[in-house]
Backbone of each chain as ProteinMPNN parsed JSONL, in Angstrom:
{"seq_chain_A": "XXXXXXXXXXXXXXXXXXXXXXXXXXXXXXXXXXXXXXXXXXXXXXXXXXXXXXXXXXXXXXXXXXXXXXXXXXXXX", "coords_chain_A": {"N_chain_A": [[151.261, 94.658, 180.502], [154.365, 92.677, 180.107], [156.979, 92.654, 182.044], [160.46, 93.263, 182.527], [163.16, 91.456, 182.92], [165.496, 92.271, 184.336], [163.912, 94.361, 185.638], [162.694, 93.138, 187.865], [164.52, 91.76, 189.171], [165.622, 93.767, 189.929], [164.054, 95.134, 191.617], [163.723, 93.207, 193.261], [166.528, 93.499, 194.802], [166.24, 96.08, 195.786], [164.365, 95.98, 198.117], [165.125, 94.157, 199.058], [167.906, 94.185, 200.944], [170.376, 92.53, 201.289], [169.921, 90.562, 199.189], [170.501, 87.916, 196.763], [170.351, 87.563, 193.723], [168.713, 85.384, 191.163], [167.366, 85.352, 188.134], [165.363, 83.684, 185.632], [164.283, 83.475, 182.697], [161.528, 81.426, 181.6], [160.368, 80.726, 179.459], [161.379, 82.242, 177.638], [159.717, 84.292, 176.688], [159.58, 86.714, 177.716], [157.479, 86.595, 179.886], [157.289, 84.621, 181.664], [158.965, 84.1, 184.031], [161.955, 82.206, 186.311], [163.013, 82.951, 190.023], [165.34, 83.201, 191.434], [165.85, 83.542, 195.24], [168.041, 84.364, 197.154], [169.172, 85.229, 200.633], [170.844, 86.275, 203.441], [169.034, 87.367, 205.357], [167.177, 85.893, 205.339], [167.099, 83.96, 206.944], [166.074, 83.456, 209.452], [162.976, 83.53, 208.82], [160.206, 82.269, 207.916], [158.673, 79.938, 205.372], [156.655, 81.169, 203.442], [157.361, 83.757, 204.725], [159.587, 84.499, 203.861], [158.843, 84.349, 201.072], [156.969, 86.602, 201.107], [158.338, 88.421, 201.912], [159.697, 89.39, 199.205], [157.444, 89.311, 197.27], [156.744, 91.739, 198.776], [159.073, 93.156, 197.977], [158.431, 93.491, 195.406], [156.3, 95.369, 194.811], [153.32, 94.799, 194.942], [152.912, 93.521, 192.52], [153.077, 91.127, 191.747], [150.842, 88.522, 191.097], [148.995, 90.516, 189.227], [150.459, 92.503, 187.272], [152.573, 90.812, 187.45], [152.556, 87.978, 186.259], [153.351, 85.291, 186.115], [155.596, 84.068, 188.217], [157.651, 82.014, 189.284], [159.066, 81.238, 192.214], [162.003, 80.489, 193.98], [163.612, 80.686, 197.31], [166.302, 80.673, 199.302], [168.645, 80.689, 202.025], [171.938, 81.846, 202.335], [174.632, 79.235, 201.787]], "CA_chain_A": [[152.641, 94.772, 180.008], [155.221, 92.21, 180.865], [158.1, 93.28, 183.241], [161.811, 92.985, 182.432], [164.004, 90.536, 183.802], [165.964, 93.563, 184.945], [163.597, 95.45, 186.868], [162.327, 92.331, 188.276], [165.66, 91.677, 189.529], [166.019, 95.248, 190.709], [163.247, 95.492, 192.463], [163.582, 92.907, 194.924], [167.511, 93.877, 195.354], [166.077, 97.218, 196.435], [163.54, 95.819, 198.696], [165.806, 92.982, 200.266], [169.33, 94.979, 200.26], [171.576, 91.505, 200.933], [169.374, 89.513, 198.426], [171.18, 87.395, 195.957], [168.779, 87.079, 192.974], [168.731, 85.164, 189.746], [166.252, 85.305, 187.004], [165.427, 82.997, 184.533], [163.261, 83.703, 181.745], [161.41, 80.344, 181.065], [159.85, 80.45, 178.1], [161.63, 83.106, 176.198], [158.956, 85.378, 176.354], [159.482, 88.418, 178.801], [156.012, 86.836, 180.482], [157.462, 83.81, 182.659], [160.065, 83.971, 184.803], [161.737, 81.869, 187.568], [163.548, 83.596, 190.572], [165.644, 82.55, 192.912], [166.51, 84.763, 195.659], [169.014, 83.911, 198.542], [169.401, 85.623, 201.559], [171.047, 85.69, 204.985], [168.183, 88.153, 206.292], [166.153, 84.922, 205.049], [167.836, 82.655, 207.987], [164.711, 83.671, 210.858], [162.202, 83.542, 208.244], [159.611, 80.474, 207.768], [158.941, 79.889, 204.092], [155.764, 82.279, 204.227], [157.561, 84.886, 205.448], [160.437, 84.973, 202.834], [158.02, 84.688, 199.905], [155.896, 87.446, 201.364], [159.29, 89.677, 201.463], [159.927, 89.271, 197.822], [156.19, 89.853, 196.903], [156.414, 92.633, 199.398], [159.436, 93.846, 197.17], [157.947, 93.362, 194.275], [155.29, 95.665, 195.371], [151.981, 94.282, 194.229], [153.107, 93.227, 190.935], [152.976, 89.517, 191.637], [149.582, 88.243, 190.743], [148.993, 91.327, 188.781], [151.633, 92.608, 185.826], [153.905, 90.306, 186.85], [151.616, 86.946, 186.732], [153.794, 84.121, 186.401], [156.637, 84.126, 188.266], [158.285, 80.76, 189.854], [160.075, 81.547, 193.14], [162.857, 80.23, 194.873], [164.035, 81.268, 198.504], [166.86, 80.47, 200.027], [169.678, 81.279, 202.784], [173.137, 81.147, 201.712], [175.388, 77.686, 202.668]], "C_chain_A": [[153.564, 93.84, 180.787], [155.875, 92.766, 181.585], [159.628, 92.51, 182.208], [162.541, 92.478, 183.568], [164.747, 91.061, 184.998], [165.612, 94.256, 186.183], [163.032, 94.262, 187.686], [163.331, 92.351, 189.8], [166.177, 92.797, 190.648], [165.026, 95.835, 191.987], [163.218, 94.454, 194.281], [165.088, 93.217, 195.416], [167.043, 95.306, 196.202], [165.119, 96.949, 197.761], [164.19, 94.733, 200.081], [167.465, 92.931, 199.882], [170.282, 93.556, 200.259], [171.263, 90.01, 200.083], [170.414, 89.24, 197.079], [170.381, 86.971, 194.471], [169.011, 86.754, 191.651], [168.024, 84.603, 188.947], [166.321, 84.599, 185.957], [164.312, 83.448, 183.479], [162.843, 82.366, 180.992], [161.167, 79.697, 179.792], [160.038, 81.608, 177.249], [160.715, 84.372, 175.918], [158.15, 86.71, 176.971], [158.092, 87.9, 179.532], [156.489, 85.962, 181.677], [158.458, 83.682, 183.14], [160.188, 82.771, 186.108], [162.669, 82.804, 188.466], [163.753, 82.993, 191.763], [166.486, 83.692, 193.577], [167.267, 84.371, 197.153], [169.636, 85.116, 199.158], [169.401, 85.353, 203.234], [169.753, 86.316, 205.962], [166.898, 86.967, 206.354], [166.161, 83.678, 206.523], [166.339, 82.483, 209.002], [163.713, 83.334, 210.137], [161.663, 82.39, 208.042], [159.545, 81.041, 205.856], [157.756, 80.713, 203.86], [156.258, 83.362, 204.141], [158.924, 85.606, 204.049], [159.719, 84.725, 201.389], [157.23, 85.862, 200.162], [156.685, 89.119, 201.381], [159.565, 89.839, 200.462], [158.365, 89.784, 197.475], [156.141, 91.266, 197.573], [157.612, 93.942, 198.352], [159.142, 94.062, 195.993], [156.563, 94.192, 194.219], [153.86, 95.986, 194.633], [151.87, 94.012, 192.983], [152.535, 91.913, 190.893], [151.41, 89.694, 191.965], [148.584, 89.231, 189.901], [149.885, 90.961, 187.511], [152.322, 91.379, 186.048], [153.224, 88.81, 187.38], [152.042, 85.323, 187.037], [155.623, 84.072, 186.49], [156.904, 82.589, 189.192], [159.152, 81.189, 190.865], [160.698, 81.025, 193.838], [163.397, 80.601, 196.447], [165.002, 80.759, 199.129], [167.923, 80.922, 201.069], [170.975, 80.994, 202.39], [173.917, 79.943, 202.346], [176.552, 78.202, 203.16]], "O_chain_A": [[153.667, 94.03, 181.999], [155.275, 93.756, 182.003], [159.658, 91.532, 181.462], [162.576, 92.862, 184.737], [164.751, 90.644, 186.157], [166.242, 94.612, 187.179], [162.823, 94.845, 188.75], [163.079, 92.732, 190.943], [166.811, 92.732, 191.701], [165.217, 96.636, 192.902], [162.963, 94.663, 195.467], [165.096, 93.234, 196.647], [167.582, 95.513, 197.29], [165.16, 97.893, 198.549], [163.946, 94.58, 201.278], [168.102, 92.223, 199.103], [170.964, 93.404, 199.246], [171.838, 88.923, 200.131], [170.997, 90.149, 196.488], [169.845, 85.864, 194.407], [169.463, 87.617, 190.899], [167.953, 83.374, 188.93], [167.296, 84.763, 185.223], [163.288, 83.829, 184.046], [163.467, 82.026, 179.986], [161.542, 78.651, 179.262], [159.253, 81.991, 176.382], [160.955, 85.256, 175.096], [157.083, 87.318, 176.89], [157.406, 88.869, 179.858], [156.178, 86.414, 182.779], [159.139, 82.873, 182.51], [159.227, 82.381, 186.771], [163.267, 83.61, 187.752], [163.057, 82.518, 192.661], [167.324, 84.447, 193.085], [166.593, 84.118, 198.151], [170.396, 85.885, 198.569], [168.651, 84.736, 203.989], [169.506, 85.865, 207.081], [165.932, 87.025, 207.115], [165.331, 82.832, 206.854], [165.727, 81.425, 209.152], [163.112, 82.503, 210.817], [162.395, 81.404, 207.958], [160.066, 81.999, 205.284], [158.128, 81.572, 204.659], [155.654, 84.164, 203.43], [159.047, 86.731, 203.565], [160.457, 85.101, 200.478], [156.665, 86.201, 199.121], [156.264, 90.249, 201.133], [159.941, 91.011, 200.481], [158.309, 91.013, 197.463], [155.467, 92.08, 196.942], [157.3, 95.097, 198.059], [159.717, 95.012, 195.462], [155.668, 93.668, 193.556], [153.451, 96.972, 194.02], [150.841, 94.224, 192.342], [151.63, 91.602, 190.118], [150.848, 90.516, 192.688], [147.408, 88.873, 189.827], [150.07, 89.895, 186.925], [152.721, 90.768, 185.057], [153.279, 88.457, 188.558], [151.504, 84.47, 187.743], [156.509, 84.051, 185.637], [155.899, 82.248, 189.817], [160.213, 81.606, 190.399], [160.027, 80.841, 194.854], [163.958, 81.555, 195.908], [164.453, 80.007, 199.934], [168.109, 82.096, 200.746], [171.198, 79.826, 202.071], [173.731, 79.76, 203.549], [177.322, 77.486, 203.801]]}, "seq_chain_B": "XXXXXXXXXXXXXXXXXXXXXXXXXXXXXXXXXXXXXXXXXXXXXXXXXXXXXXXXXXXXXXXXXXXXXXXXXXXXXXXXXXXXXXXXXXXXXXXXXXXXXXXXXX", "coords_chain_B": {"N_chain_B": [[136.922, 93.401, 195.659], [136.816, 91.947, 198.091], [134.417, 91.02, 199.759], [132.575, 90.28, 203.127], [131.422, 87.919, 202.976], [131.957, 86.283, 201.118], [134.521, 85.907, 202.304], [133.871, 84.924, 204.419], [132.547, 82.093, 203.428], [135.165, 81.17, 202.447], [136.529, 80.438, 204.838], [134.701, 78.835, 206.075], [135.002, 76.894, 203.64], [137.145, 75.807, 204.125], [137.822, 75.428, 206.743], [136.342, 73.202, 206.801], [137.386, 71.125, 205.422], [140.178, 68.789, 205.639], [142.417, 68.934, 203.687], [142.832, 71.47, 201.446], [142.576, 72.803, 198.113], [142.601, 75.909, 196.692], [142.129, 76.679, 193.747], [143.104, 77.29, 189.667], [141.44, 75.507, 187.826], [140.473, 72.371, 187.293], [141.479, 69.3, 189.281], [141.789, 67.281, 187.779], [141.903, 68.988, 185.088], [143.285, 71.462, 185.084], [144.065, 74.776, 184.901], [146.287, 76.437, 184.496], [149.728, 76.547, 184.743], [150.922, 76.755, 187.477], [149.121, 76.152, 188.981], [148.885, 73.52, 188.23], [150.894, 72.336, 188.876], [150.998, 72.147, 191.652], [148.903, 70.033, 191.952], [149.749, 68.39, 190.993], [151.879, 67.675, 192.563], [150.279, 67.172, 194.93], [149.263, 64.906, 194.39], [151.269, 63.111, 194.121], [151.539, 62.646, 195.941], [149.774, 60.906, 196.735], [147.716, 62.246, 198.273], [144.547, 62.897, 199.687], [142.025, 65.099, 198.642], [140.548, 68.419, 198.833], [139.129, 69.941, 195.86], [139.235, 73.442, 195.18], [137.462, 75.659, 192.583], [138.588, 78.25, 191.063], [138.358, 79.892, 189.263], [135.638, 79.371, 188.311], [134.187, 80.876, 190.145], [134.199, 84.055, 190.775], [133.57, 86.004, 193.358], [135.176, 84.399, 195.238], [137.633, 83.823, 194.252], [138.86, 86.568, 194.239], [138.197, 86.53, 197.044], [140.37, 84.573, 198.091], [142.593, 85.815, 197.876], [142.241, 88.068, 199.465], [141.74, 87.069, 202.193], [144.061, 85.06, 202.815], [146.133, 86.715, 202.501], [147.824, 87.037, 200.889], [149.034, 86.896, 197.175], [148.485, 85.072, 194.951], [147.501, 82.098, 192.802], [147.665, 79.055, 192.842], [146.722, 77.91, 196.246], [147.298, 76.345, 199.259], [145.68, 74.457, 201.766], [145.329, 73.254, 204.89], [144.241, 71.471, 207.463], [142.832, 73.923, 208.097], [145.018, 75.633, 208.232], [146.792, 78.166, 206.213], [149.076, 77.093, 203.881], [150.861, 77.417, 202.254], [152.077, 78.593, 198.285], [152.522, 77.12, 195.275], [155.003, 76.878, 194.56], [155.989, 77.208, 197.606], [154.942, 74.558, 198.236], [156.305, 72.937, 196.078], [159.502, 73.089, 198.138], [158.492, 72.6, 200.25], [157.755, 69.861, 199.69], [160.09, 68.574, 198.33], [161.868, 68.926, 200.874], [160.873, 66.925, 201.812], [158.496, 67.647, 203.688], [155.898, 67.885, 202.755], [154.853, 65.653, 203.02], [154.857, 64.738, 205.236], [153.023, 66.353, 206.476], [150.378, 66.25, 204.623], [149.897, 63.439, 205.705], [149.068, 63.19, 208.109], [146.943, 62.115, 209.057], [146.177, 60.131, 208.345]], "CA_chain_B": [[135.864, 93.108, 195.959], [136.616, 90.693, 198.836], [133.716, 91.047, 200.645], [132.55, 88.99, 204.202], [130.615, 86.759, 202.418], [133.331, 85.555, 200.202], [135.643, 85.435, 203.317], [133.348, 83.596, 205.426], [132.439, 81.056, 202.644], [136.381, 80.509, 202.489], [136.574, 80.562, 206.192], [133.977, 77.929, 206.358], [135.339, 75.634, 203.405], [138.818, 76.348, 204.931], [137.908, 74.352, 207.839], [135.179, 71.871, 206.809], [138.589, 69.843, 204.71], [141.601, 68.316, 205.91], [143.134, 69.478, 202.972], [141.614, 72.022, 200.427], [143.453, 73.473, 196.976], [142.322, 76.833, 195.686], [143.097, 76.859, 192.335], [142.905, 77.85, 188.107], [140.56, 74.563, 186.664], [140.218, 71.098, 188.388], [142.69, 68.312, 189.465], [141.683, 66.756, 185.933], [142.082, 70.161, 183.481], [144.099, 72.39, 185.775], [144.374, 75.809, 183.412], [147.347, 76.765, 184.86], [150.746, 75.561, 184.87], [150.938, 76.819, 188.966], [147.801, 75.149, 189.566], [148.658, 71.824, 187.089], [151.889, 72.14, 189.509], [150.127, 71.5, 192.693], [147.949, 68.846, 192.107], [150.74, 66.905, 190.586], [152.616, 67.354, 194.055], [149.29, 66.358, 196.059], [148.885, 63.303, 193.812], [152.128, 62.75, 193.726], [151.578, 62.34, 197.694], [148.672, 59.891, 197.117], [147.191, 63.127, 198.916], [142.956, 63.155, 199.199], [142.252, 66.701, 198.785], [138.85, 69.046, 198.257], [139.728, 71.616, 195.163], [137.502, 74.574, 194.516], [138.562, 76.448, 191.034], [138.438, 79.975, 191.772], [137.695, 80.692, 187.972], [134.167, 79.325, 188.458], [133.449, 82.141, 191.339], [135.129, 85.201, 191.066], [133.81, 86.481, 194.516], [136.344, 83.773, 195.611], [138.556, 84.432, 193.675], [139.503, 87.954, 194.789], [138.385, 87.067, 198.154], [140.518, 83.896, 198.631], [144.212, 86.852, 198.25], [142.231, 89.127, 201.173], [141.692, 85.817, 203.291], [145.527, 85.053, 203.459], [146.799, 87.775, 202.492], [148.919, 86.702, 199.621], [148.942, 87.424, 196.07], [148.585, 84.359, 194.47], [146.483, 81.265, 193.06], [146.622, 78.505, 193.965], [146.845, 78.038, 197.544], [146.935, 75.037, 199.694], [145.311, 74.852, 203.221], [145.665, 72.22, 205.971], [144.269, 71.722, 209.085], [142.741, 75.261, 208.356], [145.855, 76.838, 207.854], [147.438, 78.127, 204.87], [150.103, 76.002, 203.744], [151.628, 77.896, 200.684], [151.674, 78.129, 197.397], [152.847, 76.206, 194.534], [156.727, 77.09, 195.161], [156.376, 76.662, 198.812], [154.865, 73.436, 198.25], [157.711, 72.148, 196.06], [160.414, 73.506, 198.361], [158.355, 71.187, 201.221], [157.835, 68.192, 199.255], [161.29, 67.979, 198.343], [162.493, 69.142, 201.894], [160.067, 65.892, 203.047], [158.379, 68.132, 204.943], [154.771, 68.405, 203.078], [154.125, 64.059, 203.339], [153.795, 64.669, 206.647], [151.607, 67.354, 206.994], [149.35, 65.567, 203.953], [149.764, 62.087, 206.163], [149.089, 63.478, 209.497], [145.666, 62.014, 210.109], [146.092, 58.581, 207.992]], "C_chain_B": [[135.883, 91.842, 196.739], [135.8, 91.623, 200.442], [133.348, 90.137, 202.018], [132.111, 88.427, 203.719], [131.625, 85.75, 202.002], [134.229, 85.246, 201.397], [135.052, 84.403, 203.93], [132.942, 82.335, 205.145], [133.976, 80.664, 202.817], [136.639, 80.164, 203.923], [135.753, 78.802, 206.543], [134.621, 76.51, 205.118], [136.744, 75.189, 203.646], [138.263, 74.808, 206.282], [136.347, 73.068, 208.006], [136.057, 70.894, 205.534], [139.559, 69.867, 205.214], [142.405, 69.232, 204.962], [142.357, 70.064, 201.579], [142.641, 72.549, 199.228], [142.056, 74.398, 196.35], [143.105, 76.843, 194.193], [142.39, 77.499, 190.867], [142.45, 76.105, 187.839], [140.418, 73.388, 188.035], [141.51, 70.515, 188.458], [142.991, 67.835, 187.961], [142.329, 67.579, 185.354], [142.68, 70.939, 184.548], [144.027, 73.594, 184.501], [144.941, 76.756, 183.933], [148.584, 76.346, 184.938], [150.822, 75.265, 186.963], [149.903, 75.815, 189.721], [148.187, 73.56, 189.063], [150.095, 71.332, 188.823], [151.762, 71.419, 190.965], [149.519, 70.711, 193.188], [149.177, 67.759, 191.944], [151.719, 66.943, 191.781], [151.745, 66.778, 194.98], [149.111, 64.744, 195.392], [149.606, 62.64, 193.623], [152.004, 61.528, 195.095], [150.796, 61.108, 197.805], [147.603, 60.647, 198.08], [145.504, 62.984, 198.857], [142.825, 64.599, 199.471], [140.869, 67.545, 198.697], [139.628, 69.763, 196.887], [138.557, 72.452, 195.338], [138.045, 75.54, 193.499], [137.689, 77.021, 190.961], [137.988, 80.438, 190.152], [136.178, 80.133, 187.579], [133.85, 80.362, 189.554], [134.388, 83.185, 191.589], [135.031, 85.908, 192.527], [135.06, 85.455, 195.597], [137.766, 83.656, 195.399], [139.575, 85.453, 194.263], [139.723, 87.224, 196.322], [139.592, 86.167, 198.473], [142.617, 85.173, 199.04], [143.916, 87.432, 199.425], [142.6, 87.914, 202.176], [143.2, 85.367, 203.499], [146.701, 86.026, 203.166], [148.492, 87.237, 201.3], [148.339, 86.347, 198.109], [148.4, 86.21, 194.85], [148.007, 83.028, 194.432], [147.223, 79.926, 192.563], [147.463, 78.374, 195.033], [146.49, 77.08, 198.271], [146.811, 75.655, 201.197], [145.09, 73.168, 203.375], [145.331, 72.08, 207.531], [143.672, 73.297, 209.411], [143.415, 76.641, 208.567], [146.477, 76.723, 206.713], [149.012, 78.059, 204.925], [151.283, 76.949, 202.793], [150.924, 77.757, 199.137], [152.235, 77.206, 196.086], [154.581, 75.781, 194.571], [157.254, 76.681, 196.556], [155.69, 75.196, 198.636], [155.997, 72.3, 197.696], [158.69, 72.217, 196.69], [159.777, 72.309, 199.761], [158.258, 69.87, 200.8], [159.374, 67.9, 199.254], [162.723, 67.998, 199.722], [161.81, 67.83, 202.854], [158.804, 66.041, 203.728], [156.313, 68.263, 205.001], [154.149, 66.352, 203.156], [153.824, 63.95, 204.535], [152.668, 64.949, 207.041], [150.229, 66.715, 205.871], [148.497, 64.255, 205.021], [149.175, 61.688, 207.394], [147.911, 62.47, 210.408], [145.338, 60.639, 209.176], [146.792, 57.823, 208.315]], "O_chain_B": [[135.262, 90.838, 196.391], [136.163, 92.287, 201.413], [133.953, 89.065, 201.979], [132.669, 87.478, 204.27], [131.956, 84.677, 202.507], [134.704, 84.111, 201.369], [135.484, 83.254, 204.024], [132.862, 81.461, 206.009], [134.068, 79.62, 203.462], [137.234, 79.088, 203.884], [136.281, 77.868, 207.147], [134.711, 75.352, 205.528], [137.232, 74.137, 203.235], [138.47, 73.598, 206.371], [135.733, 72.469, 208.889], [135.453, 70.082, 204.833], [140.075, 70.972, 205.381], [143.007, 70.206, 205.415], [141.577, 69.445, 200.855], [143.771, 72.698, 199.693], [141.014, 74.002, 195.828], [144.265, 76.978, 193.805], [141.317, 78.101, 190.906], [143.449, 75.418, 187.624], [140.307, 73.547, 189.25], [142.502, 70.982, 187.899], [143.987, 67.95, 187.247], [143.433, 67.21, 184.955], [141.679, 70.852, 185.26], [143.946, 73.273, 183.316], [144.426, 77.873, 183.978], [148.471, 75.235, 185.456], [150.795, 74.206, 187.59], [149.966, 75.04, 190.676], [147.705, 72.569, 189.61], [150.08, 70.323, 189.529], [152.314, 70.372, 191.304], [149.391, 70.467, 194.388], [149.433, 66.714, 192.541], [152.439, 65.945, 191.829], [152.178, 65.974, 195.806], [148.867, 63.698, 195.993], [149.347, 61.567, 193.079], [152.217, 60.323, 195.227], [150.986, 60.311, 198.724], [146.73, 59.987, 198.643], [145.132, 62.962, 197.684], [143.416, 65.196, 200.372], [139.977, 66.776, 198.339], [140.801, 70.101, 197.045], [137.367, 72.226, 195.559], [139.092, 76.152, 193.711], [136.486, 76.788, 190.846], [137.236, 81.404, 190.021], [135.645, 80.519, 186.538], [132.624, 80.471, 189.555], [135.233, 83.177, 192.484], [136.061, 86.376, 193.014], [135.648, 85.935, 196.566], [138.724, 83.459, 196.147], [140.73, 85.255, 194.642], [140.825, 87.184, 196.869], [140.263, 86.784, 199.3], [143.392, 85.188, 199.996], [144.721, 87.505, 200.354], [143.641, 87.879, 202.832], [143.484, 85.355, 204.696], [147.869, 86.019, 203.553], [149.723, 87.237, 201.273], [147.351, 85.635, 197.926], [147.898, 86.672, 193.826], [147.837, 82.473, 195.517], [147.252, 80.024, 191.336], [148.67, 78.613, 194.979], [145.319, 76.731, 198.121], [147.341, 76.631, 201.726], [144.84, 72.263, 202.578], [145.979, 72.468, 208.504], [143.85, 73.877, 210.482], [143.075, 77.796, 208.822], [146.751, 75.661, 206.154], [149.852, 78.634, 205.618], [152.505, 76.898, 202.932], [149.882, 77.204, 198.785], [152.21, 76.075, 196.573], [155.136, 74.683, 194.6], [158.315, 76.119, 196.827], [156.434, 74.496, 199.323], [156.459, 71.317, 198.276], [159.466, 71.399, 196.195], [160.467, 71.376, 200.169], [158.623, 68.893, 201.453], [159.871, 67.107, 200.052], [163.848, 67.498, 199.723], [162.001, 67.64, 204.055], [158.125, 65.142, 204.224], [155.558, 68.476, 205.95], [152.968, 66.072, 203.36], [152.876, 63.323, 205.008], [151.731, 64.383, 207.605], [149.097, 66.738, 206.355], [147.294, 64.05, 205.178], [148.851, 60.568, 207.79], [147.848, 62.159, 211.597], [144.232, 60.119, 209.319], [146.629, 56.65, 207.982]]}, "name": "protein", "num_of_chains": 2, "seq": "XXXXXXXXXXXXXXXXXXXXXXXXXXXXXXXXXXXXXXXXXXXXXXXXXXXXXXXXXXXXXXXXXXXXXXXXXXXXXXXXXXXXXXXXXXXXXXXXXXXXXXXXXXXXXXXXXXXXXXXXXXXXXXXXXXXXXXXXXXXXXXXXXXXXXXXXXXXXXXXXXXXXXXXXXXXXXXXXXXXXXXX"}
């Protein structure tokens, strides 16, 4: 079952409370998303480490239900 | 089903290449966009690379997520450590940062 953009969205706000997160839906068809998620808690983090918190909020979806997602990471400017 | 076998095979072709890509098909037929994504950043590099496409050996497959502990295929390694994956690779190419680490030893 795909995932909704929504809970996508919701899930890593709940997981990474001062995450900034915005979802694209690439191809129109609830299956591919991209996601970009910016945070200051991201600042210490190698790149590794803030993909692994997002997957970690996303908890065990990615590579699973939620198979193609495109992720972004950044700290705010 | 990531057994030692499967780890220690990755373990071992992990550090018998400079630079290795787990991935979905070959450099040629990629059958993935994530995977097609990858190569076309290593080749972009002029990168020499090993692949091994994880949908010919499923015990690799599974095992190569236990072995770094992340969710996702494909997966670049360097020097025997894991590099990222298709996202962190574009976020270093265009930060500069993966021509080095490709260039290191030419």
């Amino acid at each position: 079952m795909p995932m909704h953009a929504e809970e996508i969205e919701r899930l890593i706000r709940a997981g990474i409370p001062d995450a900034e997160v915005t979802i694209t839906d690439l191809a129109g068809d609830g299956d591919h998303y991209a996601a970009r998620v910016v945070a200051e808690s991201f600042r210490s983090l190698s790149r590794i480490a803030r993909q692994r918190a997002v997957y970690a909020a996303l908890g065990g979806r990615m590579g699973g239900e939620l198979h193609a997602l495109q992720l972004t990471t950044a700290v705010p400017d | 089903m990531s057994d030692q076998t499967a780890i220690d095979r990755i373990g071992e072709i992990v550090s018998a290449n400079h630079i290795v890509l787990f991935m979905k098909g070959t450099p040629l037929f990629p059958q993935c966009g994530f995977s097609s994504r990858a190569v076309a950043i290593l080749d972009r590099l002029g990168a020499e690379y090993a692949s091994v496409d994880v949908l010919q050996d499923q015990e690799i497959r599974a095992g190569i997520k236990a072995y770094s502990d992340w969710p996702t295929i494909p997966q670049l390694y360097i020097d025997g450590e894991f590099v990222g994956g298709s996202d962190i690779m574009m976020e270093m190419y265009e930060a500069g940062e993966l021509q080095t680490m490709v260039g290191a030893e030419s």
